[in-house]
Backbone as a chain_set.jsonl record, in Angstrom:
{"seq": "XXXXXXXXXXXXXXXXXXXXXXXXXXXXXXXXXXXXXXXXXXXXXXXXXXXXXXXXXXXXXXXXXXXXXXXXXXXXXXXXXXXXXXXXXXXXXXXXXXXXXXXXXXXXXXXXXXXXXXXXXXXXXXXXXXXXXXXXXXXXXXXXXXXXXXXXXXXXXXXXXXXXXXXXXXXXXXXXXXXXXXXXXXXXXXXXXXXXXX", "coords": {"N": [[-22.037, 20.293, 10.179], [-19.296, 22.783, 10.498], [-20.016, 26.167, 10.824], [-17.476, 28.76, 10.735], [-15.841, 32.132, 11.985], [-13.412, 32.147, 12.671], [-9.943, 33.82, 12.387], [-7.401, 32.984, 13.167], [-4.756, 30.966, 12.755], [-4.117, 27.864, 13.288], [-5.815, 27.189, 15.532], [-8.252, 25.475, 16.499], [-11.859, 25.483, 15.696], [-14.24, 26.416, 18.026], [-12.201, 26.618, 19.986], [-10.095, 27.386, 22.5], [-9.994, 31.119, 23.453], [-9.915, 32.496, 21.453], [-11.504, 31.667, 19.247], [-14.567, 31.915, 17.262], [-17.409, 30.714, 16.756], [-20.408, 28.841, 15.047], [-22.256, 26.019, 14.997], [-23.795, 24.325, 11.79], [-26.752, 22.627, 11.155], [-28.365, 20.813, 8.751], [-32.149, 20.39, 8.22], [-34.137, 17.734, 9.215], [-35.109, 16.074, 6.796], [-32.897, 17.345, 4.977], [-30.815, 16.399, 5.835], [-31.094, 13.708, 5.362], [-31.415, 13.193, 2.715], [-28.554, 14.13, 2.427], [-27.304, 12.097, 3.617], [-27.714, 10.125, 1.444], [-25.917, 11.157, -0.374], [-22.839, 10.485, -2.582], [-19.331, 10.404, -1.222], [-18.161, 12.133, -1.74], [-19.709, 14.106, -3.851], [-20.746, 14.849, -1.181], [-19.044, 16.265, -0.22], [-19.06, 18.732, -1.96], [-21.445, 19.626, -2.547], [-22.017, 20.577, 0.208], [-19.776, 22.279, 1.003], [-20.273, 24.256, -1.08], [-22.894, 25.577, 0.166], [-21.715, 26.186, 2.484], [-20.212, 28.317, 1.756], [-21.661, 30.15, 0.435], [-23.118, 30.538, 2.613], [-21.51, 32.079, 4.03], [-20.646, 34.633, 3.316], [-22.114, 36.892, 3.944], [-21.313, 37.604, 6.032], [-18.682, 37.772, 6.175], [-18.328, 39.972, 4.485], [-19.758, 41.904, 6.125], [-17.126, 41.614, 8.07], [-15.685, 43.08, 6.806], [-16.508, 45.447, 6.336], [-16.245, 46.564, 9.076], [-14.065, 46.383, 10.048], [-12.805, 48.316, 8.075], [-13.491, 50.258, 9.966], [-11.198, 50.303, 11.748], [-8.479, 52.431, 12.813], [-6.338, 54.027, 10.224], [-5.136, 53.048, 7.859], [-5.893, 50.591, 5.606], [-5.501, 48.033, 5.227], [-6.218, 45.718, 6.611], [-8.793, 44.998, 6.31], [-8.93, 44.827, 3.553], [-7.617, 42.628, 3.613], [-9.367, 40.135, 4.211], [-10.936, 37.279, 3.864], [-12.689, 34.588, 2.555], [-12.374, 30.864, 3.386], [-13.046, 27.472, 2.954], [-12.806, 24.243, 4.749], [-12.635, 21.269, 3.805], [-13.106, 18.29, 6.025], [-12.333, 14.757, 5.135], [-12.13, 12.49, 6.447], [-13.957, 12.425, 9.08], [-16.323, 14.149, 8.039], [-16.815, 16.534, 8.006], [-17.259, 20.104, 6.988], [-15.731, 23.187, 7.426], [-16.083, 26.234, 7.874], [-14.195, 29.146, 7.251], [-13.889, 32.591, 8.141], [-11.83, 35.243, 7.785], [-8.288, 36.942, 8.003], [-6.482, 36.607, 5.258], [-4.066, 34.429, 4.245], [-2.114, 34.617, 2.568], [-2.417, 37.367, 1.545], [-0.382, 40.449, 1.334], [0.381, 43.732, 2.376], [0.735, 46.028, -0.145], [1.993, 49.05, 0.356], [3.143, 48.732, 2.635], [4.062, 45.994, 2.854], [3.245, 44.515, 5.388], [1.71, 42.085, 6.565], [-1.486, 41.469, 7.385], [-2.567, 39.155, 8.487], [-1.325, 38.33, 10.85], [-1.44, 40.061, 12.772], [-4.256, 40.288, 13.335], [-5.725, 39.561, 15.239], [-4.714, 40.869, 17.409], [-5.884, 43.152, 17.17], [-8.281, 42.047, 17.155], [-9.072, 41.22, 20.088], [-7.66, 43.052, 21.357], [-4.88, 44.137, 23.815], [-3.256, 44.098, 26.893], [-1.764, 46.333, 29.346], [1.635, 46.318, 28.067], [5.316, 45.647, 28.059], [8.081, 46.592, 26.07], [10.771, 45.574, 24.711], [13.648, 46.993, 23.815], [16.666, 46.166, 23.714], [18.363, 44.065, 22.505], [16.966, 43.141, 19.733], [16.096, 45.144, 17.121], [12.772, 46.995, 16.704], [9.802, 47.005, 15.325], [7.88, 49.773, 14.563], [3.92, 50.667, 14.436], [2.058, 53.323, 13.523], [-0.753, 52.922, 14.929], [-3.036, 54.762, 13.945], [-1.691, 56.287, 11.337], [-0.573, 54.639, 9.761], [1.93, 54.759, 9.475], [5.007, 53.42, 9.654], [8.14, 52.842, 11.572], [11.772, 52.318, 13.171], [12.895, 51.02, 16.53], [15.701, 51.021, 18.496], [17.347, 49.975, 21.431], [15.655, 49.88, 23.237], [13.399, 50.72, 26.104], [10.034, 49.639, 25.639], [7.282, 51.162, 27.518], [4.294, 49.948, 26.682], [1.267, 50.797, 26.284], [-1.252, 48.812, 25.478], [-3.946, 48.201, 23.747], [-6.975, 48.821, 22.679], [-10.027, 46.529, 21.951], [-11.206, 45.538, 19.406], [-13.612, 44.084, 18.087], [-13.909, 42.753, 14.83], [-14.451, 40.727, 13.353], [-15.597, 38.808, 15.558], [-18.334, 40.488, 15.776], [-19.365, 40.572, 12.709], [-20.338, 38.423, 13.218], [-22.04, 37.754, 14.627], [-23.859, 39.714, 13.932], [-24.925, 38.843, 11.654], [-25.994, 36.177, 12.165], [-28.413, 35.297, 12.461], [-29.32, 34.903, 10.15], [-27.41, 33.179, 8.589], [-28.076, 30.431, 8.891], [-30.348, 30.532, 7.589], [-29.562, 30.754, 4.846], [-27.816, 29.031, 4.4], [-29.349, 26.916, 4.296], [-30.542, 27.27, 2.626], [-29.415, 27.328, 0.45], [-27.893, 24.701, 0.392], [-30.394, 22.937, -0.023], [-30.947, 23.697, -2.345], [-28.788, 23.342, -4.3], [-28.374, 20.138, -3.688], [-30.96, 19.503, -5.076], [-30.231, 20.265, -7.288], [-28.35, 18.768, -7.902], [-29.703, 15.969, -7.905], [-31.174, 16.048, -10.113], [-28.944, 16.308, -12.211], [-28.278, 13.684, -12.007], [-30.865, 12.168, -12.928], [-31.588, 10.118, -15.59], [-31.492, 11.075, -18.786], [-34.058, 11.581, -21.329], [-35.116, 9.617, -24.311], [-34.803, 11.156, -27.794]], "CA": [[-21.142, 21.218, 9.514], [-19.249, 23.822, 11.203], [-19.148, 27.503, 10.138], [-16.74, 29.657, 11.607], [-15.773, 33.073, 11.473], [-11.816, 32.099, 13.544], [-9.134, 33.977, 11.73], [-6.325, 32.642, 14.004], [-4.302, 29.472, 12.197], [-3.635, 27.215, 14.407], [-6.421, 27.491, 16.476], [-9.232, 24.983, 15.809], [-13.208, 26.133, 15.93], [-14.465, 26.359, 19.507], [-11.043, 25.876, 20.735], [-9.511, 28.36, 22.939], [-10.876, 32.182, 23.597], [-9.827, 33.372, 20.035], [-12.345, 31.04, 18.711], [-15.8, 31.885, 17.762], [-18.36, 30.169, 15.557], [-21.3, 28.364, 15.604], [-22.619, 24.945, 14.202], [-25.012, 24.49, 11.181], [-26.914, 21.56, 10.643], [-29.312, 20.982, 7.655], [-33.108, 20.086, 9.2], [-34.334, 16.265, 9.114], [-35.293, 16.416, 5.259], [-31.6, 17.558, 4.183], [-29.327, 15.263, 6.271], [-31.355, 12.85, 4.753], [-31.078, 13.441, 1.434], [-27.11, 14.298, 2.132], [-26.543, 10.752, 3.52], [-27.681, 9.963, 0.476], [-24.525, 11.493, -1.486], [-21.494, 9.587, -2.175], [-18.774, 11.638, -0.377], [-17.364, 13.483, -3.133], [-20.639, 14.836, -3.651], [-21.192, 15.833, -0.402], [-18.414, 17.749, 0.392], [-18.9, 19.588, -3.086], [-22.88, 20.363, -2.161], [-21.631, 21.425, 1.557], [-18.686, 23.65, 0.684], [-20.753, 25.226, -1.88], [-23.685, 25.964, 1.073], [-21.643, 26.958, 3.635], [-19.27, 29.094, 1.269], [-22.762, 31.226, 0.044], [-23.67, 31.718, 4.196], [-20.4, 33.023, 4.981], [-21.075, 35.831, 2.116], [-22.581, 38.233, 4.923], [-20.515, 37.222, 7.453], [-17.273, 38.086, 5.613], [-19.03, 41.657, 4.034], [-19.42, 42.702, 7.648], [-16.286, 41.981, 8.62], [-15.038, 43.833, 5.983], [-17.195, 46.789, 7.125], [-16.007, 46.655, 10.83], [-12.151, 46.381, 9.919], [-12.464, 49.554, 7.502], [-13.259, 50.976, 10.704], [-9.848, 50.831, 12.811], [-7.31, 53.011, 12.043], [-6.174, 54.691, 8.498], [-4.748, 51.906, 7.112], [-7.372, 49.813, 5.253], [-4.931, 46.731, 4.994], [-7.003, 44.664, 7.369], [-9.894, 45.302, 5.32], [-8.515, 43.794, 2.3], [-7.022, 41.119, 3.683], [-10.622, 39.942, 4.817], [-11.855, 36.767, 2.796], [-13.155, 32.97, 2.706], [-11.643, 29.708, 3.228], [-13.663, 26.753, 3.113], [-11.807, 23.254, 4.676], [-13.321, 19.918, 4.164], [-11.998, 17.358, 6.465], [-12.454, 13.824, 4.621], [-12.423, 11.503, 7.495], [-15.038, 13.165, 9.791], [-17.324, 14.268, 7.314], [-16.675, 17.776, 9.072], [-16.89, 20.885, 6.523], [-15.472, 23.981, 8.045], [-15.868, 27.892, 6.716], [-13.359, 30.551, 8.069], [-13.456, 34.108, 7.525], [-10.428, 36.469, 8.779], [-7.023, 37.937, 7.134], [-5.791, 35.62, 3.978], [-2.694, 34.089, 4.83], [-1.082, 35.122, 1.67], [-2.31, 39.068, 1.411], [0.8, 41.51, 1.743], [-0.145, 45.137, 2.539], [1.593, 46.719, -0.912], [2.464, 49.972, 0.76], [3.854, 48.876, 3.877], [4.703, 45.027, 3.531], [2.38, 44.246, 6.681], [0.911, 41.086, 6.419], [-2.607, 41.476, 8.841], [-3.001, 37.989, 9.121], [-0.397, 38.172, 11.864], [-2.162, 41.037, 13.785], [-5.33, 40.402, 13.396], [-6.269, 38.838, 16.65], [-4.731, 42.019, 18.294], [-6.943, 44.265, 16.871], [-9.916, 41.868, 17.681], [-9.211, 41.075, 21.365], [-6.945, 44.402, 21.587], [-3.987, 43.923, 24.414], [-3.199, 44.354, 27.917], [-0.583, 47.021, 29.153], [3.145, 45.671, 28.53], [7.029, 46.334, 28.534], [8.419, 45.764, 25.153], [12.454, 45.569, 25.052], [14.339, 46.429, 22.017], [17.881, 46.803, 23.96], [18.925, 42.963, 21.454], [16.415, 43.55, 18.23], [14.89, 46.365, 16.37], [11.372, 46.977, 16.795], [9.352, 47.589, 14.153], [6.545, 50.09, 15.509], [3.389, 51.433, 13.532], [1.339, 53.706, 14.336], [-2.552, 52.874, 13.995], [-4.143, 55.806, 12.783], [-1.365, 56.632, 9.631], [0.031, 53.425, 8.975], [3.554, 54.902, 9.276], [6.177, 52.372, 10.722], [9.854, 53.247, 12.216], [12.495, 51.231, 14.468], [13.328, 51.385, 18.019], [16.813, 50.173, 19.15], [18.025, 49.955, 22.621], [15.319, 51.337, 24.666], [11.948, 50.073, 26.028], [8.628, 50.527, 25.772], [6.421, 50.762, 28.061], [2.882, 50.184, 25.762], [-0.184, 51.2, 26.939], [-1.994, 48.759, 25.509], [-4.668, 48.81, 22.965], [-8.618, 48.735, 23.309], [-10.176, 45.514, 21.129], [-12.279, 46.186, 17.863], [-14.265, 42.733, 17.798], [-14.322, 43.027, 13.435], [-14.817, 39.297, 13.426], [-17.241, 38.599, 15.927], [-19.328, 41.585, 15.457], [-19.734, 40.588, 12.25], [-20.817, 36.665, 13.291], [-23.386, 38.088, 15.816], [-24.867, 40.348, 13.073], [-25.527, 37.797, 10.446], [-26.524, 34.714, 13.097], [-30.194, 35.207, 12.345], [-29.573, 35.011, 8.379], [-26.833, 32.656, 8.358], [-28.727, 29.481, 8.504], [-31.549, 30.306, 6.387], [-29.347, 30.771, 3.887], [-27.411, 27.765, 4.687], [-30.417, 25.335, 3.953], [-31.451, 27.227, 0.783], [-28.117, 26.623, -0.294], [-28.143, 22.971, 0.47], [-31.472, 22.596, -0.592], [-31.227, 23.909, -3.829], [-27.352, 22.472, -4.564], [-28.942, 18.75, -3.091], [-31.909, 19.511, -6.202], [-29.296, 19.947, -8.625], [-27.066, 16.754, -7.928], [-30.184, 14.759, -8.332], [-31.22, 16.439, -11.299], [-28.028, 16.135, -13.246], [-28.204, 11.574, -12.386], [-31.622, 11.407, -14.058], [-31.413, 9.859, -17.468], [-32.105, 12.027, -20.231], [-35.699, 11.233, -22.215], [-34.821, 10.107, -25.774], [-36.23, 11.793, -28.229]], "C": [[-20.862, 22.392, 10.44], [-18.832, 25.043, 10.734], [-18.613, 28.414, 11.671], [-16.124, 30.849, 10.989], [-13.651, 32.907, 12.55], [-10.704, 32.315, 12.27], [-7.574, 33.838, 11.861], [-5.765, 31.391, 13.474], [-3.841, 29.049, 13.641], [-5.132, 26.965, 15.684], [-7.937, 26.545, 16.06], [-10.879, 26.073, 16.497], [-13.592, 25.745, 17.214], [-13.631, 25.839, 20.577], [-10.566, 27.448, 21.086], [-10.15, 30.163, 23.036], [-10.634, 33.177, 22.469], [-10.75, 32.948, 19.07], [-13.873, 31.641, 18.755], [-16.259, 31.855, 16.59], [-19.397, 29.505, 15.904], [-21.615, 26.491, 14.274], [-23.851, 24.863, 13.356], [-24.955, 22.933, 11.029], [-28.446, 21.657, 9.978], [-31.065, 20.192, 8.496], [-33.175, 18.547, 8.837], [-33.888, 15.647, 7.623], [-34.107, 16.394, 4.786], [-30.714, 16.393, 4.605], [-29.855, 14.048, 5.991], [-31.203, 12.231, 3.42], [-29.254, 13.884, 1.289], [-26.651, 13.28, 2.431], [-26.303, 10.035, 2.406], [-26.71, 9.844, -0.927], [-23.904, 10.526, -1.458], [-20.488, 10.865, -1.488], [-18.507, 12.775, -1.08], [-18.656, 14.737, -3.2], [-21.236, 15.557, -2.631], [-20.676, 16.537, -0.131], [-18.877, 18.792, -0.826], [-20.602, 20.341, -2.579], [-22.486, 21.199, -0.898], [-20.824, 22.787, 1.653], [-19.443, 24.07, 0.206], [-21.73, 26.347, -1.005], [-23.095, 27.214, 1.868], [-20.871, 28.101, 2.98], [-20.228, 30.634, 1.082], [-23.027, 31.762, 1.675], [-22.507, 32.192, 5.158], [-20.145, 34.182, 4.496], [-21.288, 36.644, 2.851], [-21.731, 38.605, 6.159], [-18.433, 38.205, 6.711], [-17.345, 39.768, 5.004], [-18.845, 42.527, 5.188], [-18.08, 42.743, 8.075], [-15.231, 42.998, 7.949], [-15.426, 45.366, 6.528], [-16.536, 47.178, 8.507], [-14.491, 46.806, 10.393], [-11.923, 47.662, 9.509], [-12.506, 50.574, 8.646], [-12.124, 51.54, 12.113], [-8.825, 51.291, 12.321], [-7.637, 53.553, 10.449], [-6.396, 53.554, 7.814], [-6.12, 50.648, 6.816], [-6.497, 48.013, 4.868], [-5.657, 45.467, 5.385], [-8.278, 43.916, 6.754], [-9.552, 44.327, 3.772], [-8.231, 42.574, 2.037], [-8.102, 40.118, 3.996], [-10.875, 38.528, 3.479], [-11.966, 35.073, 3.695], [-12.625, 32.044, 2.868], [-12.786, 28.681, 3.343], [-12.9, 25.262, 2.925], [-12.915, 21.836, 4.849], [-12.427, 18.471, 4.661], [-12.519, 15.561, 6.359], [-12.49, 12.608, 5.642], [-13.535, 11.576, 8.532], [-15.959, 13.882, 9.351], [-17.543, 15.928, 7.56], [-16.476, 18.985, 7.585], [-16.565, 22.362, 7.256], [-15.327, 25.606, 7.451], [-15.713, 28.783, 7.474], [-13.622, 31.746, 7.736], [-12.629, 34.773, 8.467], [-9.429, 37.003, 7.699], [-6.56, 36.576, 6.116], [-4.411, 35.728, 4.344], [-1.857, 34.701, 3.525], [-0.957, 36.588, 1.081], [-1.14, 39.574, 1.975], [0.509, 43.081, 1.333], [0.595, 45.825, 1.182], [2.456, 47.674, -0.43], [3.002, 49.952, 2.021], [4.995, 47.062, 3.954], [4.18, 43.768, 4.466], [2.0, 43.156, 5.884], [-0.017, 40.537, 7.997], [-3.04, 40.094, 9.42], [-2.287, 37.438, 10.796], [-0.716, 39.226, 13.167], [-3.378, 40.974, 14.516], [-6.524, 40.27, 15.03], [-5.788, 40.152, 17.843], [-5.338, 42.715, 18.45], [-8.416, 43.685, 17.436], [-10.099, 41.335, 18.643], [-8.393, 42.239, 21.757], [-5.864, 43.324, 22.547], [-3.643, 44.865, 25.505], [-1.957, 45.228, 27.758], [0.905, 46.201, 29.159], [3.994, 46.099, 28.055], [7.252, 45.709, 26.849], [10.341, 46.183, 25.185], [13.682, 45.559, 24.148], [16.061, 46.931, 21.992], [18.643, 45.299, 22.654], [18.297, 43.753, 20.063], [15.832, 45.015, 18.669], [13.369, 46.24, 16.872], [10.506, 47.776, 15.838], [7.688, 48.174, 14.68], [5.704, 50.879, 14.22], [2.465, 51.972, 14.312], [0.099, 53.625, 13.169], [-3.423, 53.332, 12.835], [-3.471, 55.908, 11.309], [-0.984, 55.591, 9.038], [1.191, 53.428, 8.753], [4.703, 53.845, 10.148], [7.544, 53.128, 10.616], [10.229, 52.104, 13.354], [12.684, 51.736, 15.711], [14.444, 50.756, 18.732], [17.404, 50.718, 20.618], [17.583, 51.021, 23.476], [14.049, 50.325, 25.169], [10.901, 50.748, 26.171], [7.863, 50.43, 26.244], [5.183, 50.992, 27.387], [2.198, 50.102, 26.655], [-1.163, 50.014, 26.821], [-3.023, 48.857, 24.351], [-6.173, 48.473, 23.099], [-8.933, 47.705, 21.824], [-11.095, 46.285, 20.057], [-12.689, 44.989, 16.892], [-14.83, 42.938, 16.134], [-15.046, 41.665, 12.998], [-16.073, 38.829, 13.834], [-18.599, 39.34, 16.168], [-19.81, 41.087, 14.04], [-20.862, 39.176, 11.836], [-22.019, 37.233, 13.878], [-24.282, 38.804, 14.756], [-25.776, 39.694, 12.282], [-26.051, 36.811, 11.074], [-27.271, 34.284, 12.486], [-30.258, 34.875, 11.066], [-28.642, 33.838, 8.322], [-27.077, 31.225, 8.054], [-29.601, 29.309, 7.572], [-30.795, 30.252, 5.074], [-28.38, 29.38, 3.632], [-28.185, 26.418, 4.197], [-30.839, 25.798, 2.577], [-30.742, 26.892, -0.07], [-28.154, 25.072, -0.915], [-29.366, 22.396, -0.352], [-31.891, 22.631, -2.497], [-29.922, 23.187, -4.863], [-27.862, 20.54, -4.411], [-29.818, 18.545, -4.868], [-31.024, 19.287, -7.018], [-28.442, 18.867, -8.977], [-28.255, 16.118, -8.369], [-30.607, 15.014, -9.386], [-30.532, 16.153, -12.299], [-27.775, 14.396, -13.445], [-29.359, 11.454, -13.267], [-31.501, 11.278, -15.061], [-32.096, 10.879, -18.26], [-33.319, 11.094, -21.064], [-34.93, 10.872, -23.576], [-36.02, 10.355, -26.248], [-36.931, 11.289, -29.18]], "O": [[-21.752, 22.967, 11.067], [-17.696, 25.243, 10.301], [-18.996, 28.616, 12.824], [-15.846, 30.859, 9.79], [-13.003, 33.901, 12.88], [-10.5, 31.473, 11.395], [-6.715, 34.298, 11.109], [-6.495, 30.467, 13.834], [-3.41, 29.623, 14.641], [-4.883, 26.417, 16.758], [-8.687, 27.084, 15.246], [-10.942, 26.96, 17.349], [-13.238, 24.615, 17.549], [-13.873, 25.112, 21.541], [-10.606, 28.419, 20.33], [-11.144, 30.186, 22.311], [-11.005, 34.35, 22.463], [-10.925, 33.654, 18.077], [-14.443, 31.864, 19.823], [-15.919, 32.515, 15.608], [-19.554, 29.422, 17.122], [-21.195, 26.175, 13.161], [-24.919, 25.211, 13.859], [-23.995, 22.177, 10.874], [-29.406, 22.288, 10.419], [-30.861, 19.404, 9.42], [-32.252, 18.106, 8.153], [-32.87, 15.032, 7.305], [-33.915, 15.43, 4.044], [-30.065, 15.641, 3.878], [-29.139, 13.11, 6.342], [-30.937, 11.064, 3.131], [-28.73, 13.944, 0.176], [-25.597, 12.998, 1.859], [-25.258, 9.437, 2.151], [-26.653, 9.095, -1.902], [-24.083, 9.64, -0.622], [-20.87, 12.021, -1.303], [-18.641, 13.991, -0.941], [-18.597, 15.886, -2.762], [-21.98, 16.527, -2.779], [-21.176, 17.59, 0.264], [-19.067, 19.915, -0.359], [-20.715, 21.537, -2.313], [-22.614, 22.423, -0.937], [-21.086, 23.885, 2.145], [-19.945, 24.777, 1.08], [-21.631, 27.562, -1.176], [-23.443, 28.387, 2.0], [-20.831, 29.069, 3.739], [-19.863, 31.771, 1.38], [-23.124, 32.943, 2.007], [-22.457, 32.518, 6.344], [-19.402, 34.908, 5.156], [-20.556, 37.6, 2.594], [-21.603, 39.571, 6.911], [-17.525, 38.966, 7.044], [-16.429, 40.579, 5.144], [-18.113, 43.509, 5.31], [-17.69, 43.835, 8.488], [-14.248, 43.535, 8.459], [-14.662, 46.194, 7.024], [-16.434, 48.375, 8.777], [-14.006, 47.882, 10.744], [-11.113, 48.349, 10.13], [-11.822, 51.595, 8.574], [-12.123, 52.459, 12.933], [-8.201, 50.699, 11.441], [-8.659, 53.525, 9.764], [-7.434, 53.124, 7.311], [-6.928, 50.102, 7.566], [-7.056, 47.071, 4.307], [-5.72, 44.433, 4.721], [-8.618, 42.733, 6.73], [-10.068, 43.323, 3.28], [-8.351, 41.781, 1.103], [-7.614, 38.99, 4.055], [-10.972, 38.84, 2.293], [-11.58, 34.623, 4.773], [-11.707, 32.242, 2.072], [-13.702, 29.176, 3.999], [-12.466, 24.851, 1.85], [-13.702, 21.551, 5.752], [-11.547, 17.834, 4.081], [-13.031, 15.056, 7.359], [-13.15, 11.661, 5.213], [-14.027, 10.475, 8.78], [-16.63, 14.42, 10.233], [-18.609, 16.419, 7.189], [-15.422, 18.751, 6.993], [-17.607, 22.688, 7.825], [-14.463, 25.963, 6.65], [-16.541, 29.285, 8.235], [-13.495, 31.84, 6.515], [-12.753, 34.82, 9.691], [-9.826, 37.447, 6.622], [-6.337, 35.514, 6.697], [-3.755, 36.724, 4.653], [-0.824, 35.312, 3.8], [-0.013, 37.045, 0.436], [-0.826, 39.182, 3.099], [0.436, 43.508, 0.18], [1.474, 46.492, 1.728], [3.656, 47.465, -0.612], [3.34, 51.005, 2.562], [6.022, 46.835, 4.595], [4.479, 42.575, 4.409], [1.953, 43.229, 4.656], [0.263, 39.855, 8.983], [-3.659, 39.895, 10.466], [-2.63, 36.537, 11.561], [-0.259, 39.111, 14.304], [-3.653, 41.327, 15.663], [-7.561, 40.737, 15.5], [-6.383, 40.341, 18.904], [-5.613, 43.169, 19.561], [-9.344, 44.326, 17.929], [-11.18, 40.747, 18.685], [-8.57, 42.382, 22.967], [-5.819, 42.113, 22.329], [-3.655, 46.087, 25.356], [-1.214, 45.217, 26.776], [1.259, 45.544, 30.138], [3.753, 47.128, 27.424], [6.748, 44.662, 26.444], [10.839, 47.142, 25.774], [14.436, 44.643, 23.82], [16.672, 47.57, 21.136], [19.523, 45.733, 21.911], [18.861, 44.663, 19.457], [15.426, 45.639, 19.65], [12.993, 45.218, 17.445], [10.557, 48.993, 15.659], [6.711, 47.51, 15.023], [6.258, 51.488, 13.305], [2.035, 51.532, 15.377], [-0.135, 53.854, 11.982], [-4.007, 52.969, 11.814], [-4.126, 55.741, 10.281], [-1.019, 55.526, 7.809], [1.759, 52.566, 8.083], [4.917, 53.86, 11.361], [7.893, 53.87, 9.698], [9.54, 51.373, 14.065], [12.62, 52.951, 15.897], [14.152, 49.933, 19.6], [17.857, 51.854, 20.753], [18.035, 52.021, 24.034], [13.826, 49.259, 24.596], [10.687, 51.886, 26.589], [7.147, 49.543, 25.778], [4.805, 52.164, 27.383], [2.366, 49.478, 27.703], [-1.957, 49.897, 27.754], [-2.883, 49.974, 23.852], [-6.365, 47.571, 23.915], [-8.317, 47.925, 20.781], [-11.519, 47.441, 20.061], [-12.434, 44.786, 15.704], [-16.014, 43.243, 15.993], [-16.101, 41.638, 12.365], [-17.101, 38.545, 13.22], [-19.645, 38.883, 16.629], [-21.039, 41.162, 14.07], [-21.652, 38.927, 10.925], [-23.076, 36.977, 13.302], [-25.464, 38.465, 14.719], [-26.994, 39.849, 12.187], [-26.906, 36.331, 10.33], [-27.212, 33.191, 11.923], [-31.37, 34.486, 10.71], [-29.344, 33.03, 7.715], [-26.463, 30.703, 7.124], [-29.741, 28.32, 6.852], [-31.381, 29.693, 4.147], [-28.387, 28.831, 2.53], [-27.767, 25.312, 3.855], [-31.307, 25.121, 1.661], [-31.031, 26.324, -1.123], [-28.33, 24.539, -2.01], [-29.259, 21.515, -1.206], [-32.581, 22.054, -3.337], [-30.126, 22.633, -5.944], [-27.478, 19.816, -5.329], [-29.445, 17.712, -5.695], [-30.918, 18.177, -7.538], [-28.027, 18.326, -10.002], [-28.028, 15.526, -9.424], [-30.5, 13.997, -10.071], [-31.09, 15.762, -13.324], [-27.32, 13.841, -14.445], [-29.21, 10.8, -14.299], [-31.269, 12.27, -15.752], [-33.245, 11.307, -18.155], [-33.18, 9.889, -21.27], [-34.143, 11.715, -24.007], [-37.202, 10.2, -25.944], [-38.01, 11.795, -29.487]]}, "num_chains": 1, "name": "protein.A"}
């Protein structure tokens, strides 16, 4: 099973340098008892696992986001996905910007930024002599246009919200991963045994 904290669509887990996650796998004992499942059941025990050890992971990043800039949009937009891919037995758990959050007060939708803010960006020319340019500034969250000029940007310094918050939780993320499993695994076999009559 792979959890990941990659809030970039498009971009699979340990693919490319926007990527970063790590792999859980349940100890001898569990992947024994999960071959066991029929599939249905396992994705439903797995998702459930990995959904509980991305709980800290997704808190932090929430924490770390509130910290760039005014604007707390980023922050909000912060939550879970959990994808199970039915041919490869592969469950996968994202945390980053929700593709369908829209900033109320501005519009913004951070899922489209996000990756700026958490690798920042080199200095470059931007060119708005054809289109508009829709510029905001960080700290207030105020946006305005720019027609028929350019800009030379500075640049912005990164603010790793993501993987700061993967590196924090590492150490916790598994343990809670197997208690998950372990205790979700108990309950599937629990609910097949026959009932006692009385």
């Amino acid at each position: 099973m792979k959890l990941g904290s990659n809030p970039f669509k498009g971009r699979g887990i340990g693919k490319g340098p926007q990527a970063t996650g790590i792999q859980l796998d349940g100890d001898r004992e569990l992947d024994k008892a999960l071959a066991r499942l029929a599939s249905r059941e396992f994705h439903k025990v797995v998702r459930g696992a990995v959904s509980k050890a991305l709980t800290p992971v997704s808190r932090s990043a929430k924490k770390y986001a509130k910290q760039v800039g005014k604007n707390k949009a980023l922050s909000k937009s912060i939550g879970r996905k959990i994808k199970a891919y039915w041919s490869t037995g592969y469950v996968v758990g994202l945390v980053g910007p929700r593709s369908n959050y829209v900033d109320p007060a501005t519009g913004h939708r951070p899922r489209f930024t996000a990756h700026l803010v958490e690798y920042g960006t080199k200095a470059h020319v931007i060119s708005a002599k054809k289109w508009p340019i829709l510029v905001e500034d960080p700290d207030t969250g105020k946006r305005g246009t720019i027609l028929g000029a350019i800009v030379k940007h500075p640049g912005t310094k990164a603010h790793p919200f993501i993987r700061r918050a993967l590196e924090e939780n590492r150490g916790t993320i598994m343990g809670i991963y197997h208690k998950e499993l372990k205790a979700r695994i108990e309950k599937m076999a629990m609910s097949k045994q026959p009932t006692k009559a009385g």
